[in-house]
VOROKE-38608 format. One record per residue: residue in one letter; x, y, z of N, C-alpha, C, O in turn. Coordinates in Angstrom, 2 decimals. Layout:
! residues N
{a,{X,Y,Z},{X,Y,Z},{X,Y,Z},{X,Y,Z}}
...
***
This chain:
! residues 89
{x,{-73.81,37.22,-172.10},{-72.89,37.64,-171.06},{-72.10,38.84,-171.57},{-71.31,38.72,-172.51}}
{x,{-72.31,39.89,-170.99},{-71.33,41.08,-171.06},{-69.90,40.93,-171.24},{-69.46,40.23,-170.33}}
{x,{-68.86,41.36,-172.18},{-67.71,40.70,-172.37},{-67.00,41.18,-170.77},{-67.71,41.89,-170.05}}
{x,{-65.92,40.87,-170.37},{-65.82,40.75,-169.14},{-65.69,40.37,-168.22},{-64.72,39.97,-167.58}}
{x,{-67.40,40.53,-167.95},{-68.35,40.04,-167.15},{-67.49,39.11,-165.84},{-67.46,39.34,-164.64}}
{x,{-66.90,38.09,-166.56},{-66.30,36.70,-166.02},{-64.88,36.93,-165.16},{-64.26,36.15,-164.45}}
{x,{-64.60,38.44,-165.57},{-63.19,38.64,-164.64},{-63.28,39.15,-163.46},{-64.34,39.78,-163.45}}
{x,{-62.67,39.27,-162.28},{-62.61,39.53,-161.34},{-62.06,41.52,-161.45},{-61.19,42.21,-161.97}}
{x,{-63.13,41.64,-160.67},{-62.50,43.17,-160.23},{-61.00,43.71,-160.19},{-60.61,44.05,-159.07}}
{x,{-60.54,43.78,-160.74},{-58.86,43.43,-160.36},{-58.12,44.79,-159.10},{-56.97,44.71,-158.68}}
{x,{-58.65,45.40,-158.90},{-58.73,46.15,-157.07},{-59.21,44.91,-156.64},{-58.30,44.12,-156.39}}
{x,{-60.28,44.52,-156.50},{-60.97,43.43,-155.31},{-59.62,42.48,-155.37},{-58.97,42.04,-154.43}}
{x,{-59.42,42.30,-156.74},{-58.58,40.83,-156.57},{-57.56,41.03,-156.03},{-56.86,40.06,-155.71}}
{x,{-57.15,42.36,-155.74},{-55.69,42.56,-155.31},{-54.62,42.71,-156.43},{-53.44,43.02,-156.25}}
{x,{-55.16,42.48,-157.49},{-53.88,42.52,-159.08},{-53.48,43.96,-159.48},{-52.79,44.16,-160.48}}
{x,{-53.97,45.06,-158.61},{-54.15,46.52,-159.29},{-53.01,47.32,-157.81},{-53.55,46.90,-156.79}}
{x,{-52.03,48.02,-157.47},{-51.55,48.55,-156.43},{-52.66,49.48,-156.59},{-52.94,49.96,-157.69}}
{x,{-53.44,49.81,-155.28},{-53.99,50.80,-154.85},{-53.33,51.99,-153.76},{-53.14,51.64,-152.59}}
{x,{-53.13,52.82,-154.01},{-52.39,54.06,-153.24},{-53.72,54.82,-151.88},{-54.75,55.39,-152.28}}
{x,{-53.56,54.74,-151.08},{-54.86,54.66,-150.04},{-55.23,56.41,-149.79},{-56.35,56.91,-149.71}}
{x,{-53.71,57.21,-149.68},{-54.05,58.59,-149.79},{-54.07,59.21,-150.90},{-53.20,59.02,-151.75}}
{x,{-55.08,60.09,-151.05},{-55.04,61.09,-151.81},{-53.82,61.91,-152.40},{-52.95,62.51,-151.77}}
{x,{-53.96,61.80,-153.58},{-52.66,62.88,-154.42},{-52.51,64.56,-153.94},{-53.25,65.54,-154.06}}
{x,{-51.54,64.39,-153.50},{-51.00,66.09,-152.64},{-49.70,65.92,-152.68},{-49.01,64.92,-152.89}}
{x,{-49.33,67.66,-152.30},{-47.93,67.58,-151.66},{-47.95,67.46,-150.48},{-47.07,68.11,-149.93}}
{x,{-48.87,66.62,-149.53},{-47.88,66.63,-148.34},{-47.10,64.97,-148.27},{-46.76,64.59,-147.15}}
{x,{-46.98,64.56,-148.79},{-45.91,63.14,-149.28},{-44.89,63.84,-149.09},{-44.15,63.17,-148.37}}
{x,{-44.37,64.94,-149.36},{-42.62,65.24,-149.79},{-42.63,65.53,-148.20},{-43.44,65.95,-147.38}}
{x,{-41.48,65.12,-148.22},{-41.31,65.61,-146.47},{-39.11,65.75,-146.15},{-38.64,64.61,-146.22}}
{x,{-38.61,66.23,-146.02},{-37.20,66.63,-146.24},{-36.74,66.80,-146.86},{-35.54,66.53,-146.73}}
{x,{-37.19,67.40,-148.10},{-36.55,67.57,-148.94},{-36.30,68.88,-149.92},{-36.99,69.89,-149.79}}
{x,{-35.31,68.78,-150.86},{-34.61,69.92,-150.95},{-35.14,69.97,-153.20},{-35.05,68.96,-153.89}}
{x,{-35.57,71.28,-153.72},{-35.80,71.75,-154.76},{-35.25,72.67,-155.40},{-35.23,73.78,-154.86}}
{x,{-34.63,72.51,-156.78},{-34.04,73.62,-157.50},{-35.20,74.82,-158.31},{-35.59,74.78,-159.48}}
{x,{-35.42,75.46,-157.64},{-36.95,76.53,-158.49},{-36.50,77.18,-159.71},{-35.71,78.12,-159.68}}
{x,{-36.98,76.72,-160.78},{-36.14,77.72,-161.85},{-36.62,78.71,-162.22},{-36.17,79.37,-163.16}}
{x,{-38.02,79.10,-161.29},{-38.55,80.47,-161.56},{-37.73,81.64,-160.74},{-37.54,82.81,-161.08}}
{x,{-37.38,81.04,-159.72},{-36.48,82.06,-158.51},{-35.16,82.23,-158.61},{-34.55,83.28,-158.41}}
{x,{-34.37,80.35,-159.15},{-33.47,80.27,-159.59},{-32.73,80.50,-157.99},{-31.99,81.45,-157.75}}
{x,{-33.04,79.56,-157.09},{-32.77,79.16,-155.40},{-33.46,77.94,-155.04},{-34.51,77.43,-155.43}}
{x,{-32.26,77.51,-153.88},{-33.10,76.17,-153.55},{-33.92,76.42,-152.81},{-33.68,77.25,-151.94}}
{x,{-35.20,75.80,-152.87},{-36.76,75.69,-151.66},{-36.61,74.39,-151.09},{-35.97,73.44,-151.55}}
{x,{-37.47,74.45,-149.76},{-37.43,73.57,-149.18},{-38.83,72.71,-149.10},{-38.96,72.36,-150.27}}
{x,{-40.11,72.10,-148.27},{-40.96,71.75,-148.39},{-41.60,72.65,-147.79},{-42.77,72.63,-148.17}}
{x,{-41.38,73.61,-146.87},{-41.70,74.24,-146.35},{-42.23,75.77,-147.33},{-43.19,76.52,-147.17}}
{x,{-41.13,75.76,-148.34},{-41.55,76.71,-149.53},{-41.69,76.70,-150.63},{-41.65,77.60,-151.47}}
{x,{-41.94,75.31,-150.74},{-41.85,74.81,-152.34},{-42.40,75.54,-153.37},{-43.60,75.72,-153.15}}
{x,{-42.10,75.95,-154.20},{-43.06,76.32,-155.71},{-43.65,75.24,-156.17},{-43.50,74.10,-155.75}}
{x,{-44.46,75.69,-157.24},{-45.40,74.44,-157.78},{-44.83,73.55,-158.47},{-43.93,73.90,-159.24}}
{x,{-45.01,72.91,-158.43},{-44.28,71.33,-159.27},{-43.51,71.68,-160.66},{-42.37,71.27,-160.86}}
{x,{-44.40,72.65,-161.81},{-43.71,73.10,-162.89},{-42.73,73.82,-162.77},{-41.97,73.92,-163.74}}
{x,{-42.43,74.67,-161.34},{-41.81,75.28,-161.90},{-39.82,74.94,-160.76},{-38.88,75.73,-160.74}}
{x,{-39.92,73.43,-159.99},{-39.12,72.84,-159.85},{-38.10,71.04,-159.93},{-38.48,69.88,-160.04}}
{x,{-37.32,71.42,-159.86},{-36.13,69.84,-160.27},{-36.28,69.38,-158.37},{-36.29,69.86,-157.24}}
{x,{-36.35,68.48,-158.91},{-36.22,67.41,-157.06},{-37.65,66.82,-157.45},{-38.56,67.06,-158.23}}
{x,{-37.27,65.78,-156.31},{-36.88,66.39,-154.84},{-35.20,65.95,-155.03},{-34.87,65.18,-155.94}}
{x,{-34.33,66.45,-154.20},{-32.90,66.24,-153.59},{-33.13,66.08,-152.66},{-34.00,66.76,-152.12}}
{x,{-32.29,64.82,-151.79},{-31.87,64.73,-150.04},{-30.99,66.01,-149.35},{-30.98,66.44,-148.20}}
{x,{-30.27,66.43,-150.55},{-29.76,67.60,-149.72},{-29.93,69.23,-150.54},{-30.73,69.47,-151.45}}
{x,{-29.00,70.19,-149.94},{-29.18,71.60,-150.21},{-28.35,71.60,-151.88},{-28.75,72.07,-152.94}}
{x,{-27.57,71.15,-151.67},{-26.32,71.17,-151.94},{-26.98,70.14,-153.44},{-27.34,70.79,-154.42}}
{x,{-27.05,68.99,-153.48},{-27.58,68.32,-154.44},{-28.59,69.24,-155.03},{-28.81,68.56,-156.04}}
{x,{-29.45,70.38,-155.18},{-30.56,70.86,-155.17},{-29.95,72.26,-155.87},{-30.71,72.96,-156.54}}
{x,{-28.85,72.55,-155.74},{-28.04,73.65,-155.75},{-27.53,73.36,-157.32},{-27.62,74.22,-158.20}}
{x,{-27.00,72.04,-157.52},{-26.26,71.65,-158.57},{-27.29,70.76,-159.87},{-27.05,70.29,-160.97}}
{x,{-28.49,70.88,-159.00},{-29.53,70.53,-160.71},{-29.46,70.43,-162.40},{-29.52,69.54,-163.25}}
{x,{-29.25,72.38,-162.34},{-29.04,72.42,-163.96},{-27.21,71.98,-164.33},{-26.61,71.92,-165.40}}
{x,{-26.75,71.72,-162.86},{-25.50,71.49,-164.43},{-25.76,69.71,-164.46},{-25.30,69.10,-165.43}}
{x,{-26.59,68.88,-163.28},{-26.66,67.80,-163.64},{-27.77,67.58,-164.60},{-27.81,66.37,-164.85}}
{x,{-28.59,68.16,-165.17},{-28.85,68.57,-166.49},{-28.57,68.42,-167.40},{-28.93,67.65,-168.29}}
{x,{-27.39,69.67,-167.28},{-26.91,70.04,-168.47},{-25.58,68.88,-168.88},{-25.21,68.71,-170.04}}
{x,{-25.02,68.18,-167.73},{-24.61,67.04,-168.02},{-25.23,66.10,-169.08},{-24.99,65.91,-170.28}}
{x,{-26.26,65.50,-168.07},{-26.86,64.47,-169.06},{-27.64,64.98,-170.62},{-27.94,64.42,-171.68}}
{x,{-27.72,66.09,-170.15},{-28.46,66.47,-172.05},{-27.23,66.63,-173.15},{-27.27,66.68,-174.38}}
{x,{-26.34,66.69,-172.41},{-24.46,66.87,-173.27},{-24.49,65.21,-173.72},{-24.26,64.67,-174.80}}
{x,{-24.91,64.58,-172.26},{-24.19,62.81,-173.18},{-25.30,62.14,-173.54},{-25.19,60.91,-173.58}}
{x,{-27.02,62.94,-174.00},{-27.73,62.05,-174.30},{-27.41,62.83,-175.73},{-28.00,62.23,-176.63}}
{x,{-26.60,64.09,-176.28},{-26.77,64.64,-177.49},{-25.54,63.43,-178.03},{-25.59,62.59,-178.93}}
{x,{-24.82,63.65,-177.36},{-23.32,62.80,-177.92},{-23.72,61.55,-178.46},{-23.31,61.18,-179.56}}
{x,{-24.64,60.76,-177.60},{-25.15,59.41,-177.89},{-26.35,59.29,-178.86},{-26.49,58.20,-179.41}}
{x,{-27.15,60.18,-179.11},{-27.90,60.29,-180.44},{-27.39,60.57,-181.61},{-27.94,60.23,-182.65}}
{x,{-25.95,61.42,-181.54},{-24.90,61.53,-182.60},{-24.21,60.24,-183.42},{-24.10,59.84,-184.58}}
{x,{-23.73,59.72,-181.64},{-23.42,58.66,-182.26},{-24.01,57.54,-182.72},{-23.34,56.83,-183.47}}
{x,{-25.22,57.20,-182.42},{-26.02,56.46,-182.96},{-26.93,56.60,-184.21},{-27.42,55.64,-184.81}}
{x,{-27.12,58.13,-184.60},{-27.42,58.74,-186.13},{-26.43,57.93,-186.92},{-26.82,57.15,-187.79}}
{x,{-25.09,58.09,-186.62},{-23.98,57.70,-187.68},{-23.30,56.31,-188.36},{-22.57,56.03,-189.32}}
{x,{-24.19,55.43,-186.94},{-23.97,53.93,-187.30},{-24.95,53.66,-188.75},{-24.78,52.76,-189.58}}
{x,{-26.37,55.06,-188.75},{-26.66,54.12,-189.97},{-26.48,54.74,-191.23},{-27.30,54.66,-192.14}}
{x,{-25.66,55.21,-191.27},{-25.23,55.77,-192.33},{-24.09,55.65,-192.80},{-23.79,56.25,-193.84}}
***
């Protein structure tokens, strides 16, 4: 017996989420992108390619303020690797 062999398909079985459409952008639908090649928000309507934007955002405005929520969290993930370097030492 083929090792295996004895398990169930796990798609057939239902144990696997199957996604029914095809991978694209047309899924995004209202929503708002920070482009950091243009360095402006796009919409779906003008999106740049995936590399070269932050979102999606629900709004303009959220989409607008990307890099400093960014530059936020890369400030308190540096602070918190600091402080956690120093506990072992």
């Amino acid at each position: 017996m083929e090792v295996g062999a004895y398990l169930p398909d796990p798609v057939a079985a239902g144990l696997l989420a199957v996604h029914s459409d095809p991978m694209n952008d047309s899924g995004r639908g209202g929503h708002y992108y920070w482009c950091t090649r243009h360095h402006r928000v796009e919409t779906d309507a003008d999106v740049c390619p995936a590399r070269h934007v932050l979102g999606p955002y629900a709004s303009a405005a959220d989409a607008e303020n990307a890099l400093q929520r960014v530059r936020e969290r890369n400030d308190a993930w540096e602070a918190e690797d600091a402080r956690w370097a120093g506990e072992g030492r």
